[in-house]
Each structure stands twice: as C-alpha cells, then as structure tokens.
VEXDREN-2710 file (C-alpha; in Angstrom, 1 decimal):
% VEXDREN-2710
k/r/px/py/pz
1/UNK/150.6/-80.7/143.0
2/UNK/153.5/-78.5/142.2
3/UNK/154.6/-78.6/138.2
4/UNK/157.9/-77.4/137.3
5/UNK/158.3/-76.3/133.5
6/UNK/162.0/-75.6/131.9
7/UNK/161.9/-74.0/128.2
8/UNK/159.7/-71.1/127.0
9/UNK/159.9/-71.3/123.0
10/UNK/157.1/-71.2/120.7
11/UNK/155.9/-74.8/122.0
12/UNK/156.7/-74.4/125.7
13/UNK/155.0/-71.1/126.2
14/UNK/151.5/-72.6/124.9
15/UNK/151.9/-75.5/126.7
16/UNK/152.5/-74.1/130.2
17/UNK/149.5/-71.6/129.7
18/UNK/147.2/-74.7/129.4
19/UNK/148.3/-76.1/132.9
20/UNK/147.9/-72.8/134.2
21/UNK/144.8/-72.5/132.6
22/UNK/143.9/-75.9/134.1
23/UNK/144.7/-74.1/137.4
24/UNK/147.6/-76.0/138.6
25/UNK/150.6/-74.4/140.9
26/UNK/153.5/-74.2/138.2
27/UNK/157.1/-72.8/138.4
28/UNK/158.7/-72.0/135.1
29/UNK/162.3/-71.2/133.8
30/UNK/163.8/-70.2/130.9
31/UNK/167.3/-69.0/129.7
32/UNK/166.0/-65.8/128.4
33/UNK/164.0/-64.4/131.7
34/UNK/161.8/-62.0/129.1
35/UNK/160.2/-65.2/127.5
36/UNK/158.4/-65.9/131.1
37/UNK/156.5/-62.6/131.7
38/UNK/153.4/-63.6/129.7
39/UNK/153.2/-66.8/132.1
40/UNK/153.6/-64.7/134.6
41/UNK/150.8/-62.5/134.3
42/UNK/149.0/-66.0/134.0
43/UNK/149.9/-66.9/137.4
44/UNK/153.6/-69.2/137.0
45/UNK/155.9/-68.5/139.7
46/UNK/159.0/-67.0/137.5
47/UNK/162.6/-68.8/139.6
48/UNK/165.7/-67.2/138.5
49/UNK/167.3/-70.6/138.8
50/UNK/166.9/-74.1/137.1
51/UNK/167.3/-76.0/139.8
52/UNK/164.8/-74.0/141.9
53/UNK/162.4/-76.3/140.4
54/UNK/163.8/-79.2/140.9
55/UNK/161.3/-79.8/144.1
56/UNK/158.3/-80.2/142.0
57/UNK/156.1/-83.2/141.6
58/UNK/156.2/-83.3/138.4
59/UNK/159.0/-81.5/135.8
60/UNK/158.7/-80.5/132.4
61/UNK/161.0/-79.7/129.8
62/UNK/160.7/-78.4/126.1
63/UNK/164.3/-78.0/125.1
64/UNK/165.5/-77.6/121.4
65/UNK/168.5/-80.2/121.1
66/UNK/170.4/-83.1/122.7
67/UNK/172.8/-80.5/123.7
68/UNK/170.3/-78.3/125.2
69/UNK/169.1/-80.8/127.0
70/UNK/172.6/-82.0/129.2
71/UNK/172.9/-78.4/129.5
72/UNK/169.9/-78.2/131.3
73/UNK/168.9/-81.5/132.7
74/UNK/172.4/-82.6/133.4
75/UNK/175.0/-79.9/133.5
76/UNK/172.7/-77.7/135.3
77/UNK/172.4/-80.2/138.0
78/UNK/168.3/-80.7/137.5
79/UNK/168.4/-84.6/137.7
80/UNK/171.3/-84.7/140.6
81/UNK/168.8/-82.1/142.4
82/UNK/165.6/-84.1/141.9
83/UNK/163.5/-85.9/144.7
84/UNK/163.2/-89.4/145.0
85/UNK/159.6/-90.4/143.5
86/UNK/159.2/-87.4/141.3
87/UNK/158.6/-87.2/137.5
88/UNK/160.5/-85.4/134.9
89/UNK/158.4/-85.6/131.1
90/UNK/160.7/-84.7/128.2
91/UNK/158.6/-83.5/125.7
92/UNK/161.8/-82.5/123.6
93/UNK/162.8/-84.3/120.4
94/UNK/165.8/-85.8/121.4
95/UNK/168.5/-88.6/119.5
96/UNK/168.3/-92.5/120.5
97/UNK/170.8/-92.4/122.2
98/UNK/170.0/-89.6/124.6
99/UNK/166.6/-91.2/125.1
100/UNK/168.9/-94.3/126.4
101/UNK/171.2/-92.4/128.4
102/UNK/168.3/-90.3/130.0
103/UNK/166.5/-93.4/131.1
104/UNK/169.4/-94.9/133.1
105/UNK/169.9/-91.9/134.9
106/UNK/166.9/-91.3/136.1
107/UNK/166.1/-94.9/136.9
108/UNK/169.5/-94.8/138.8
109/UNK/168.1/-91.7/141.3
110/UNK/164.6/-93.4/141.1
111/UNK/163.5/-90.4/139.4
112/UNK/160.2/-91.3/137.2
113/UNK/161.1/-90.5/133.5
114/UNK/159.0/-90.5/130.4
115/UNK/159.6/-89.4/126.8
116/UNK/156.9/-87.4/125.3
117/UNK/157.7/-85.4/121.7
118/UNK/154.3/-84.0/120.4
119/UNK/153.0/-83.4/117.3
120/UNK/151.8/-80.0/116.0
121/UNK/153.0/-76.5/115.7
122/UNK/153.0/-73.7/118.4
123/UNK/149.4/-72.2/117.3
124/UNK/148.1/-76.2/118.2
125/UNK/150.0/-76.2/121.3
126/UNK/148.4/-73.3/122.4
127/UNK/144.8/-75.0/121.8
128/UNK/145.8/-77.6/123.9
129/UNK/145.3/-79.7/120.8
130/UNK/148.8/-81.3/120.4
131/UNK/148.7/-85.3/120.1
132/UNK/151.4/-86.3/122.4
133/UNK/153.5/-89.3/122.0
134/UNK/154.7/-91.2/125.0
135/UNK/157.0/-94.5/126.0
136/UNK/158.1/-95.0/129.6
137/UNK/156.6/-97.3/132.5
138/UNK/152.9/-97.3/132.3
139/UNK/152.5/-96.9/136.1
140/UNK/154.7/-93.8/135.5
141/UNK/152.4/-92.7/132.5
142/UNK/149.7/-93.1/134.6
143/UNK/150.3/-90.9/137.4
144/UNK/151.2/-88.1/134.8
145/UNK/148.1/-88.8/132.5
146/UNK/146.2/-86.2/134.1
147/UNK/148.5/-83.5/133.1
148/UNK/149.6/-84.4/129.5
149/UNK/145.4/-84.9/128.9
150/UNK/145.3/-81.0/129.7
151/UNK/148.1/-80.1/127.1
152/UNK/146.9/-82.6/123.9
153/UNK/143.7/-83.8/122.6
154/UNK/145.0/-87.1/122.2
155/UNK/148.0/-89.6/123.9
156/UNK/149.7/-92.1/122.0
157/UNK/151.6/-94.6/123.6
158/UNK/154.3/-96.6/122.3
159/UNK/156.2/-99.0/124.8
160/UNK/157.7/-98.6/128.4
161/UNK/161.3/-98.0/126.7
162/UNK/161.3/-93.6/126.2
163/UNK/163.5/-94.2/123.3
164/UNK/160.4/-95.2/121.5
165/UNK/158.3/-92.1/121.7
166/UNK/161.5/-90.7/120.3
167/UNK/161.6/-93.0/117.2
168/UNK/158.4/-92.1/116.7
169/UNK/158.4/-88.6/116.4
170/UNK/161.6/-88.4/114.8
171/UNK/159.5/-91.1/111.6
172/UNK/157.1/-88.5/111.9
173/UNK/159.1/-85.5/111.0
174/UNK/160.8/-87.4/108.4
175/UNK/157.3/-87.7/106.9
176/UNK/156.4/-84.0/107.4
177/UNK/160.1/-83.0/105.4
178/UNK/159.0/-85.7/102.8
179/UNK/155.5/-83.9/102.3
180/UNK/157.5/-80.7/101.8
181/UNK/160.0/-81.7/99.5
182/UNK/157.3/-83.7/97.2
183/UNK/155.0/-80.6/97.1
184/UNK/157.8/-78.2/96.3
185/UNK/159.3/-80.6/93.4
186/UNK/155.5/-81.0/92.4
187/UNK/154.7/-77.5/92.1
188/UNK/157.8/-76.8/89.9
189/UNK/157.0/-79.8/87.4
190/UNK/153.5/-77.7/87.2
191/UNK/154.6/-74.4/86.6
192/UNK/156.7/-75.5/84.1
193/UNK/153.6/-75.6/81.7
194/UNK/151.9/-72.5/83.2
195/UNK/149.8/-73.8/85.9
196/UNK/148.9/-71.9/88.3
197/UNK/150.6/-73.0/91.8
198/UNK/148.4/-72.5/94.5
199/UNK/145.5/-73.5/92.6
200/UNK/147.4/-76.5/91.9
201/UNK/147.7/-76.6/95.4
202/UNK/144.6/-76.1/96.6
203/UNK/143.8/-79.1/94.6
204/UNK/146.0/-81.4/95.7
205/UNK/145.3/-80.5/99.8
206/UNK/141.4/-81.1/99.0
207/UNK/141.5/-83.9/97.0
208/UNK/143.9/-86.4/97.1
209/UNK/145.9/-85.1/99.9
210/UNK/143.3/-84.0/102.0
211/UNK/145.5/-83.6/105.2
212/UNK/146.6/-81.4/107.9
213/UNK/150.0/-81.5/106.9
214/UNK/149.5/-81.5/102.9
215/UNK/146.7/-78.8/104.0
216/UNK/148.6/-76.6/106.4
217/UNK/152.4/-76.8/104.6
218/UNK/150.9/-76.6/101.4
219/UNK/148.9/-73.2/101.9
220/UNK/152.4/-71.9/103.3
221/UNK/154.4/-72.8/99.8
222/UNK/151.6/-71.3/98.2
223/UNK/152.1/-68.0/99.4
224/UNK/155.5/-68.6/100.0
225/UNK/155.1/-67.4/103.9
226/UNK/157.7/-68.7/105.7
227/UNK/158.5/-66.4/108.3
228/UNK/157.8/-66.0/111.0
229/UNK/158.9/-70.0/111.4
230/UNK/156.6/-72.4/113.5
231/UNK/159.6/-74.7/113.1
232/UNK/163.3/-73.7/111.9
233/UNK/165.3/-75.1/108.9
234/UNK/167.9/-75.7/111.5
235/UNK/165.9/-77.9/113.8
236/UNK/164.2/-79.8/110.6
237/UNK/167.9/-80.7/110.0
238/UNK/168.6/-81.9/113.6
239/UNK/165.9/-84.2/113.4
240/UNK/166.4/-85.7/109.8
241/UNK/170.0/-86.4/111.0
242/UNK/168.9/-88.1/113.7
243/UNK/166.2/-90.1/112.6
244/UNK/169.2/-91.4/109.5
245/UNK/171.0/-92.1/112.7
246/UNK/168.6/-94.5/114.4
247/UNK/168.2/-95.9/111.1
248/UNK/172.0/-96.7/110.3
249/UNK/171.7/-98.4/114.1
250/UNK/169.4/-100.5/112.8
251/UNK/171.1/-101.0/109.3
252/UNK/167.6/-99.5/107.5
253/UNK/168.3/-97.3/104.7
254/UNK/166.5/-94.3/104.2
255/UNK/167.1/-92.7/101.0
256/UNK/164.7/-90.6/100.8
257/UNK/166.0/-88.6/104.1
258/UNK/169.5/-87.9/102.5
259/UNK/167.7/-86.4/99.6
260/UNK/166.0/-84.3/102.4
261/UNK/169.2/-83.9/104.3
262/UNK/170.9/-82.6/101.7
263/UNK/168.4/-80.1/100.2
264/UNK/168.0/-79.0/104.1
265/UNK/171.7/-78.5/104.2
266/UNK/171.3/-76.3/101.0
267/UNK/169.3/-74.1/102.5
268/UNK/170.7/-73.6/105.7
269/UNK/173.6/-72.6/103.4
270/UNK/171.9/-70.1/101.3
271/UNK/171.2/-68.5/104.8
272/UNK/167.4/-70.0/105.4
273/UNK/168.2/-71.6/109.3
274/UNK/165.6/-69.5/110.6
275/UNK/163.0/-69.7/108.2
276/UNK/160.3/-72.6/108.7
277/UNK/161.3/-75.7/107.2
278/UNK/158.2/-75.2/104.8
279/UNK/161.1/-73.3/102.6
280/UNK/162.4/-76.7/101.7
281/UNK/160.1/-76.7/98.9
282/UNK/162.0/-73.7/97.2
283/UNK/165.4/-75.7/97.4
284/UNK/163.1/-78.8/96.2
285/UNK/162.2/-77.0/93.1
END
C-alpha cells in the first residue's frame, strides 16, 4: 500500500514518522521542501509536486485552514488528480461548511473521503498517542482503520456525515480555550490576596481538575512558557470562530466563545499570534 501525506507542521511531521515507523511506503509533500528532510532520512519519498501523490492508496493531509486546504486539495488539482477507489483522510480542522463541500466532491469522483481532526499536541502526535476523531462511511473507515490505529491510541467515531468529526473537534477546542481562560481569570482572583500561583495551580490540576488539559495548560500559565507554541493564538481564533459559526447555523448561542473570541482577538492584537494559545490566560487576567 502506497500512503500519500500533504502538510509537514508540528502535527504532520509526527504523524507521518509513525507510518513510517509502521513500515509502510509513503510519499510526502510540503510547501516548505526543508520541513521533509527529517522524513526523509526516515525513509518517505520527498515529490517536489502535490499532485505527484495523487496516485496513492490512501492520501493524507494536515493542513492549517479552510483556505489552505482548496489551495491544496482543490486549487492544486489533488482531488481532480485522484484515482477512482482511493481514499483521501483530512485530519485538518476545517469549517462546516468545507466539511460539506469536501464530501460532495469527492463522492462526485468516487473518491473515498473521511474527516479525521485529532486531539493532542505535536509531542502526543509524535507518540502515536493522538485520539483521532472520525465521520465518513463506515466501509470507508474501515479500510483505512489500519492506518489511523498506527497514528492514535484511540478512534472515535461520530456518524458517516465528515462534517461531524468536524463539529466535534471544533466543541472540543472550545472546551480547551474555556479551560484557559477560567484558569487565567482564576489565577488573578488568587494573586490578588498574595497566593502563590502555581501552587495554586498545582492544586487545582491535582485535585479537582485532575486533567490532561487543566494538567498540561495549567503547568504552562504557571511558568508562563508559551513559546515555542504547540498550537498558535491565531489558529485558537480560527477555530473559535468557526465553531460560533456552526453554532449560529444551528441558532445555539455560545456566549461563552465570544468572551473567548474576543480576548483571543486581544491578543492577537497585542502581537501574541504566534504564541500558544495557553497565553490567553494573560489577556484573561
């Protein structure tokens, strides 16, 4: 089986060293040639092209944005160029509408298509330990299960419409940017009367919030480490817009998320795109 894999970031490059590792044939690309030398050494075939992959069973991609995505999968002629019977799996985190637009497409070249966002940062994806959440037709789901059980610990799957993985992980990442903002405006109200912060913190993430997220966010805000980013401010804001936009579809408020929006928006201002997200808690205080 030949896997194709488009998008080297933080995420993709861990993910495409664990199906080398799990010794399939793979072909990678990336916009920025440098980013596939490590794969390289690994054993990926390095194509100069996008749609030199295109003739692969199976085609990943791990692409930042909705517009990074019709660049690629659309503009870039991927879909027109693949084979009848192949399988492209978007792990991206993509709007509804996308999702929508991306199933029709590929059902109308008979191209297999399934949605799969994951959750966990680039050290997890590494691990192979990422819990991967997935919506398409289960006979689709099926032939790919294989592959996605060599990149996550777990698969979760949510319907045979991709949209749905998508709504999933963008609730999910609203929930992440909620834990951040109520840790940074809790930390403030506590060293207000001289408390110590992380002590404060370290409470809270063994105790009552005993979580990865609480655990793993909360020890950044601590020591206030928020570069190098895992995830940018920017791409916390992408996602928070869009899940308020599914919502507003649906005519569910989500009042919360504008609070969120808007303090993401603050920092993005003050400079902070590229920091993690994990900075929200400063503009939350």
């Amino acid at each position: 089986m030949e896997i194709g894999f488009i998008g080297l970031g933080q995420m993709g490059q861990g993910i495409a060293s664990n199906l080398l590792k799990a010794k399939y044939n793979v072909k990678v690309w990336n916009r920025t040639p440098s980013r596939a030398k490590a794969l390289e050494a690994q054993g990926a075939i390095v194509v100069e092209k996008v749609a030199d992959l295109t003739q692969s069973d199976i085609v990943f991609s791990m692409l930042a944005d909705d517009a990074a995505v019709r660049n690629v999968i659309f503009d870039g002629g991927v879909l027109d160029a693949m084979r009848a019977g192949s399988i492209h799996i978007n792990l991206s985190t993509i709007s509804v509408g996308l999702a929508r637009e991306m199933t029709e497409s590929h059902g109308a070249r008979k191209v297999g298509y399934i949605a799969s966002p994951v959750l966990g940062r680039p050290d997890v994806a590494a691990a192979g330990k990422l819990n991967i959440l997935v919506a398409g037709k289960k006979d689709i789901v099926k032939r790919a299960q294989p592959l996605l059980d060599k990149i996550g610990q777990k698969t979760w799957y949510f319907g045979d419409r991709p949209e749905q993985a998508n709504v999933v992980k963008l609730g999910a990442n609203f929930m992440i940017a909620s834990a951040i903002e109520m840790m940074g405006e809790a930390s403030t109200l506590v060293e207000g009367y001289d408390i110590d912060v992380p002590y404060f913190l370290e409470m809270i993430t063994t105790t009552l919030f005993a979580a990865p997220v609480y655990q793993g966010y909360g020890g950044m805000i601590a020591k206030k480490q928020f570069e190098p980013a895992g995830f940018r401010m920017t791409l916390g804001l992408k996602d928070i817009h869009l899940a308020i936009e599914a919502a507003e579809e649906r005519y569910i408020p989500l009042p919360f998320a504008s609070v969120v929006k808007n303090n993401l928006l603050e920092g993005i201002a003050h400079g902070w795109g590229n920091k993690d997200w994990a900075s929200l808690s400063i503009i939350s205080g």
